[in-house]
DOFI-688581 format. One record per residue (C-alpha): y, z, x; residue in three letters. Coordinates in pm, 1 decimal. Example, Ala and Ser with C-alpha at 12.3 -4.5 7.8 and 13.67 -1.06 7.14 Angstrom:
         yy         zz         xx    aa
     -450.0      780.0     1230.0   ALA
     -106.0      714.0     1367.0   SER
This chain:
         yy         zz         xx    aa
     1641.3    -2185.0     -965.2   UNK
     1389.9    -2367.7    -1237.6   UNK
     1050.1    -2363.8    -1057.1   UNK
      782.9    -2658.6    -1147.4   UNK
      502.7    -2481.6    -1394.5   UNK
      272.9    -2720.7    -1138.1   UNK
      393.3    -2446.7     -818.3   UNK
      271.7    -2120.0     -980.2   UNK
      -33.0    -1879.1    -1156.9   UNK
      -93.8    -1944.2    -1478.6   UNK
       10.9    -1660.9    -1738.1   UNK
     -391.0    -1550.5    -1778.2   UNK
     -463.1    -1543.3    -1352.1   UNK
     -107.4    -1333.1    -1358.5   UNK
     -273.4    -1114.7    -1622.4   UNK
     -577.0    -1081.5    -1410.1   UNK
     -381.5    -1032.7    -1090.3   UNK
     -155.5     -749.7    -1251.7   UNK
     -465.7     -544.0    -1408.3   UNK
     -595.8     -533.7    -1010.0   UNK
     -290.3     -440.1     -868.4   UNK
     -240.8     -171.3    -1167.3   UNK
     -553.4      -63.3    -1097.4   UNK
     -514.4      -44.3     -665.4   UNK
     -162.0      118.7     -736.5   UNK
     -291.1      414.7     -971.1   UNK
     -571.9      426.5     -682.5   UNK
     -320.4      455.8     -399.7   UNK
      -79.0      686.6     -605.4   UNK
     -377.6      942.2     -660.3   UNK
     -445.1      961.2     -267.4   UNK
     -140.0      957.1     -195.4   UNK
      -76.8     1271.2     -408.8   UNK
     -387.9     1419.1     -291.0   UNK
     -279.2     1394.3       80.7   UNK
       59.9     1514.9      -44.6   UNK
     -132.2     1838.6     -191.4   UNK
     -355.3     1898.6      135.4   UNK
      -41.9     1919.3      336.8   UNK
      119.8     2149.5      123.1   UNK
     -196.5     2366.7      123.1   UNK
     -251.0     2373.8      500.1   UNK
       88.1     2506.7      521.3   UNK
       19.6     2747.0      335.0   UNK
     -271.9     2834.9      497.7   UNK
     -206.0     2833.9      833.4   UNK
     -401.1     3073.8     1072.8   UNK
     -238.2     3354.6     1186.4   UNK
     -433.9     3422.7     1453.3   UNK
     -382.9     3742.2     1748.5   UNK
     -544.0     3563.2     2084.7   UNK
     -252.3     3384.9     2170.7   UNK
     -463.1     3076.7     2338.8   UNK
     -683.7     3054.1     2053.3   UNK
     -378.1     3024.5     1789.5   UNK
     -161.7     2820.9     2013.8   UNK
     -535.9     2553.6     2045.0   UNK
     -535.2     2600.2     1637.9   UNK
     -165.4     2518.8     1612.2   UNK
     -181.4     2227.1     1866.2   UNK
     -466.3     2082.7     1646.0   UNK
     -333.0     2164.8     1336.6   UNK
       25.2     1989.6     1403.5   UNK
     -167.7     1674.3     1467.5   UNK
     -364.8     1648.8     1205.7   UNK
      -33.7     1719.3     1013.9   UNK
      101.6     1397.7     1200.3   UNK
     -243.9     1221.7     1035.2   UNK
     -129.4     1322.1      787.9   UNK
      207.0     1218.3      692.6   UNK
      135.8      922.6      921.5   UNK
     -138.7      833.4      660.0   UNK
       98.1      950.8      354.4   UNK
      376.0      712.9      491.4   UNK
      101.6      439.8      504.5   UNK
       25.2      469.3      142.9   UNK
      414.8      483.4       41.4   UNK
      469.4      167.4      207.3   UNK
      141.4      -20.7       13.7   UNK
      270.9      135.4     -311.2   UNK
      587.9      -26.6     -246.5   UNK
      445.1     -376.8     -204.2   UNK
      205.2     -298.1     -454.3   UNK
      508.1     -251.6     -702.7   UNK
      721.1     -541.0     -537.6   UNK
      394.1     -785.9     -648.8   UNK
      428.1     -638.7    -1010.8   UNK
      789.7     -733.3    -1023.1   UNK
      669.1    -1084.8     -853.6   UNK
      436.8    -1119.0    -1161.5   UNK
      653.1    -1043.5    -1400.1   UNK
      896.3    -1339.2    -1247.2   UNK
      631.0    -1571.7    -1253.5   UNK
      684.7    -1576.5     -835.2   UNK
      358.2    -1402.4     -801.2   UNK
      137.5    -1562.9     -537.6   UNK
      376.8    -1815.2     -429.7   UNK
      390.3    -1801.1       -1.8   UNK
      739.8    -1689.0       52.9   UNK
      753.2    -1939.8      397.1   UNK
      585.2    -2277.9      241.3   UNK
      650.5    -2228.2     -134.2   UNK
      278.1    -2305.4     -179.9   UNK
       48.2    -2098.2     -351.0   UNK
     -129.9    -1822.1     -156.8   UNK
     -504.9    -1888.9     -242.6   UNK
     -671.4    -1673.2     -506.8   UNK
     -886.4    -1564.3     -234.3   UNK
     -620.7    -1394.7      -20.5   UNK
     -483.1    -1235.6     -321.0   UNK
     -799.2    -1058.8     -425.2   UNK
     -800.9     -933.0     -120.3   UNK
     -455.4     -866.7      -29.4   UNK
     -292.4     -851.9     -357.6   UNK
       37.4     -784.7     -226.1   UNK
       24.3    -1072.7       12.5   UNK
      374.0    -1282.7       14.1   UNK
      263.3    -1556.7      290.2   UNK
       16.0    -1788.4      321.1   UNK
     -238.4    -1795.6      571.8   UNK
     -146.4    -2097.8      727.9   UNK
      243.6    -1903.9      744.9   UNK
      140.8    -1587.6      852.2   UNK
      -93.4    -1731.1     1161.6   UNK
      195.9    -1942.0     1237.1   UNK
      444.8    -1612.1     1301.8   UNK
């Protein structure tokens, strides 16, 4: 599949595009990992406490901030995945293109959702 040069980023607004999603993905990775580390140290840490109401309050509380947690965690995964799916997209030269019209996404959009694959127009029309 030859695409027309006219249908795509040029090579320097791919540059630019991959240095912010570099950037948002070493971002993400670090919270992610922090997140990762908080989890591990609350169960590490977690209360043992005699009065049994008290500790089973503490344990109801702490098992859904847990759930926050990895809920959260899970979040982040998922945008590091698209983050990384938009690098490969770059790399092919498919970067920015709207999966559902084959236009370009506007420069806009992508600035602010870097790892968009529709259009606007596309994804109002799901």
């Amino acid at each position: 599949m030859s695409m027309d040069n006219n249908i795509r980023y040029s090579d320097e607004d791919l540059a630019m595009f991959k240095e912010l999603i570099t950037k948002k993905l070493e971002l993400t990775e670090n919270d992610c990992q922090k997140l990762k580390n908080e989890l591990e140290s609350d169960s590490d840490n977690s209360l043992k406490d005699t009065t049994s109401t008290l500790q089973k309050f503490e344990e109801s509380s702490e098992s859904i901030s847990k759930e926050n947690t990895i809920n959260q965690i899970n979040r982040l995964n998922k945008f590091i995945d698209d983050l990384k799916r938009a690098l490969i997209r770059i790399d092919n030269k498919t970067y920015g293109i709207c999966k559902v019209t084959g236009k370009l996404i506007s420069k806009e959009r992508l600035m602010i959702v870097p790892h968009a694959t529709m259009s606007i127009e596309a994804k109002n029309k799901k």
